[in-house]
Structure formats: C-alpha cells, structure tokens
C-alpha positions as CSV (number, residue, x, y, z in Angstrom):
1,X,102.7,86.3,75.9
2,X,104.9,88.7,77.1
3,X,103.9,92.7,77.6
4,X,106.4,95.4,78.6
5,X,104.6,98.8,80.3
6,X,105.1,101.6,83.0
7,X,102.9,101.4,85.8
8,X,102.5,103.7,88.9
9,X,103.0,102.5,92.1
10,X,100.0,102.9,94.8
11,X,103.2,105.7,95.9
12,X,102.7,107.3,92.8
13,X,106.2,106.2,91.7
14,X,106.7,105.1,88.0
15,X,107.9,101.8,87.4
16,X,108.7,99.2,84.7
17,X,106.7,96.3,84.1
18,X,107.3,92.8,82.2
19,X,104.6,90.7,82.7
20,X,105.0,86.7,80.9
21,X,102.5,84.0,81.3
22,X,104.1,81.0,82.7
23,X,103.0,77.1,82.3
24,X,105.4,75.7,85.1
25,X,108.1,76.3,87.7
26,X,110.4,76.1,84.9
27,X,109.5,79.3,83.7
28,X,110.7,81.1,87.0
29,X,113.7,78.8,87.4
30,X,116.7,80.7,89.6
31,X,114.4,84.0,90.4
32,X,113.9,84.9,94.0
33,X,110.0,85.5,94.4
34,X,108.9,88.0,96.1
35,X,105.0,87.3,96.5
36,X,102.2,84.7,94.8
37,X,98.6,86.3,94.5
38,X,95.8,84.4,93.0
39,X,92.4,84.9,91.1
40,X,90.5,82.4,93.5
41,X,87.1,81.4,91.9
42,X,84.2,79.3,94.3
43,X,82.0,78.5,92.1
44,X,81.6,81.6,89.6
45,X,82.6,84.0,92.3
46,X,86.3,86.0,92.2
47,X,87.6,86.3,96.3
48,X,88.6,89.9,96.9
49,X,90.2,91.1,100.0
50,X,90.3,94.3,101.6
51,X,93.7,95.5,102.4
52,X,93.7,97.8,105.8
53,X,94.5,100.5,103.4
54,X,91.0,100.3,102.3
55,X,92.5,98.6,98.4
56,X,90.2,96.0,97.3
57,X,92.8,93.4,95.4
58,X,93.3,89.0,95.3
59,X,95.0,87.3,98.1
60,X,98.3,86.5,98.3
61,X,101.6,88.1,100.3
62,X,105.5,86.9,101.0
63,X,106.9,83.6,100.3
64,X,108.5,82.8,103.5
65,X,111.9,81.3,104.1
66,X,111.8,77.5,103.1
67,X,108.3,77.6,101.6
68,X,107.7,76.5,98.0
69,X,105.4,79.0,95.9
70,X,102.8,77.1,96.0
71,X,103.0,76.5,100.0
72,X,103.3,80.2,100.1
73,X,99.9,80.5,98.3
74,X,98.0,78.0,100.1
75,X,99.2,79.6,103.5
76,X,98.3,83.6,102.2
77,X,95.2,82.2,100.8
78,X,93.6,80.5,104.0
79,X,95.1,83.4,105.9
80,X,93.2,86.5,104.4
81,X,90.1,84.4,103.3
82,X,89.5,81.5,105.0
83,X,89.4,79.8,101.8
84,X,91.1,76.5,100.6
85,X,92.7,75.7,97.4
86,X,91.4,72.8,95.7
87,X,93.4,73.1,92.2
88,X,95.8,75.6,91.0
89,X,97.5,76.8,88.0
90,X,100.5,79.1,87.7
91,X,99.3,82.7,85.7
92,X,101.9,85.0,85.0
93,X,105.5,86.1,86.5
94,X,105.7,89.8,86.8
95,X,109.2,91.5,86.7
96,X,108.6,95.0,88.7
97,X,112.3,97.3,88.2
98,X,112.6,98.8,92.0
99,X,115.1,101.3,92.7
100,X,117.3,98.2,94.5
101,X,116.5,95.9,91.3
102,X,114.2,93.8,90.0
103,X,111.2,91.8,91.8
104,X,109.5,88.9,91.0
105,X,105.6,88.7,91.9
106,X,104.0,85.2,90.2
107,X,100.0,85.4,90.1
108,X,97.9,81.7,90.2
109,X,94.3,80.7,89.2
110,X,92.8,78.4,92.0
111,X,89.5,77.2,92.7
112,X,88.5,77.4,95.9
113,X,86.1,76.1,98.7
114,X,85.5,77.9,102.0
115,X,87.1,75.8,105.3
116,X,84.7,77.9,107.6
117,X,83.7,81.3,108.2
118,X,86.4,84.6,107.7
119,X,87.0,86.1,111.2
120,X,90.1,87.8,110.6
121,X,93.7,87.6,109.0
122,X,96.0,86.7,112.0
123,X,98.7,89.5,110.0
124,X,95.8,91.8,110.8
125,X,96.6,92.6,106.7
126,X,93.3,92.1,105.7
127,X,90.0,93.5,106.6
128,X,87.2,92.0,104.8
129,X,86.4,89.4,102.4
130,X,84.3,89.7,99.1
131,X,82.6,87.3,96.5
132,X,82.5,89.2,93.3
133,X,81.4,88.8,90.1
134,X,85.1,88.2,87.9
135,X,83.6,90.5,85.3
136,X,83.4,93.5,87.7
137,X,87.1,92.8,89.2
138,X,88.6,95.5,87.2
139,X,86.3,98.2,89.3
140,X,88.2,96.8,92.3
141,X,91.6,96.8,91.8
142,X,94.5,98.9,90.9
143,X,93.5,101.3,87.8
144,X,97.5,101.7,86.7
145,X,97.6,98.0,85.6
146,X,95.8,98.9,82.1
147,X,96.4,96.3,79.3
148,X,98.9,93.6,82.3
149,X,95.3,93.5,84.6
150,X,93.1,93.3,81.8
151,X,95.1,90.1,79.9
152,X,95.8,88.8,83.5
153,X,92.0,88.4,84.5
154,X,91.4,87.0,80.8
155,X,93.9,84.2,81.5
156,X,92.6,83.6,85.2
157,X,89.1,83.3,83.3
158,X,90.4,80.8,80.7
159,X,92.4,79.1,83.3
160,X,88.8,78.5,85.4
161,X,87.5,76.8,82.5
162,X,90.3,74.3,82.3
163,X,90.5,73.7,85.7
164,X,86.7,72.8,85.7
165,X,87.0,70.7,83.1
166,X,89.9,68.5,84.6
167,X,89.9,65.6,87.3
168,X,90.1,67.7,90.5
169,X,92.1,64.3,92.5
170,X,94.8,64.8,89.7
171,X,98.2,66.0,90.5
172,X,99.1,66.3,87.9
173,X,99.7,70.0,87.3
174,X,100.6,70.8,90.8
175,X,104.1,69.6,91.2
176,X,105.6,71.4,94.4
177,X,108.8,73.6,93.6
C-alpha cells in the first residue's frame, strides 16, 4: 500500500509524505535511513515515550554509523524504555521531502518484554515511559499524520497478531541488513 499526503511538521512547516509498507530490507535497498521507530506491544499494551518536548510518540531515533536497522532499533528501544525486543517485523518506509531532499524514516512492529525498571534515557531524550491501550494511541501522537497514522497503527495491530501467532525462537523474519 502506498499513500502520498502533506503533513505539517511539529515546526509548522508543510511537507510531502509517501508512506509504503514494506515486507523486507529489500524494499529499502540503497536508501540512507534516517531513523527506525516502532509500535512496541507487551502483552496488549502499546510503549509510548515522552519526548522532553512534552510529545507523547513510539521509541526509536538515528541509525548510527555501522549499525544495521534493526541494531539501530534494538539500541533506541532499550534506551528510551528499558524494554527488549523479542520479535520484529518491518512496518512502513516513509519518504519525508526536506528542503535538503528526501529522508527516509522506516517504522517496526516488535513485541516486547521489560529488561528491568525505566530510570532514564542516557540521551536525556526521553522523559517518561507509558503502557497504553493501542486503541487510544492516536490521542497521543502527532494529529498531522491523518490517514499515514491511522493505516500505520492498523498494520502494527495486524502485525501483533502475526507475530503472536509465530514461533518466537524463529529467525526467520529477522535477517540483519
């Protein structure tokens, strides 16, 4: 599924959006990516962090230099929640136009287990932790991403299910990039 919108910045600045669900590392072959979020689920609960800008979103950040996407997630995610991934599945690429051109921003479904209590992000990005219901996610993040948040939740939601359903040990669907 591919959609193509506007969006406004948290600045207030317009900018063009296409977002594509992806199945694999295929799909983002030869694109620089700029950050990996994920919809993190323990048990039936969505992880929300607060951003020290008082934005309630999923965690995630920068894929640093000689880190594979998925690396990059498992490092952000423990950072700003304290949480581990125990399966993942790659979401959606999003193509944001920026006045210097293009970024690329992939989002992941993951369940998750706690490694111990959240004390704080050592970035100092993040402020608190949340266990949500997914349903009321939508209250919590960005309002500009109409119709891209709405199918992007859907998928993390249908994602969930398969990931439930599959043999946690298998690697299957996790090859490093």
């Amino acid at each position: 599924m591919e959609i193509r919108t506007k969006i406004l910045s948290r600045t207030g600045v317009p900018r063009d959006v296409v977002y594509r669900e992806i199945d694999s590392a295929e799909d983002f072959s030869g694109r620089e990516i700029e950050t990996v979020r994920a919809y993190c689920f323990y048990k039936d609960q969505l992880v929300v962090v607060r951003e020290q800008d008082g934005h309630w979103g999923l965690p995630g950040g920068a894929v640093e230099a000689g880190e594979n996407v998925q690396e990059a997630l498992r490092r952000e995610v423990m950072e700003e929640s304290f949480m581990q991934i125990l399966q993942m599945k790659f979401l959606s690429l999003r193509e944001v136009a920026e006045p210097e051109g293009a970024t690329n921003h992939l989002r992941f479904a993951c369940l998750v287990e706690p490694a111990g209590e959240f004390e704080s992000d050592p970035a100092g990005e993040v402020t608190a932790v949340k266990l949500i219901d997914p349903a009321t996610f939508l209250q919590f993040a960005d309002k500009n991403w109409g119709q891209i948040g709405e199918r992007m939740l859907a998928r993390a939601l249908e994602l969930r299910e398969v990931m439930k359903n599959e043999d946690i040990t298998s690697p299957a669907d996790q090859p490093e990039v």
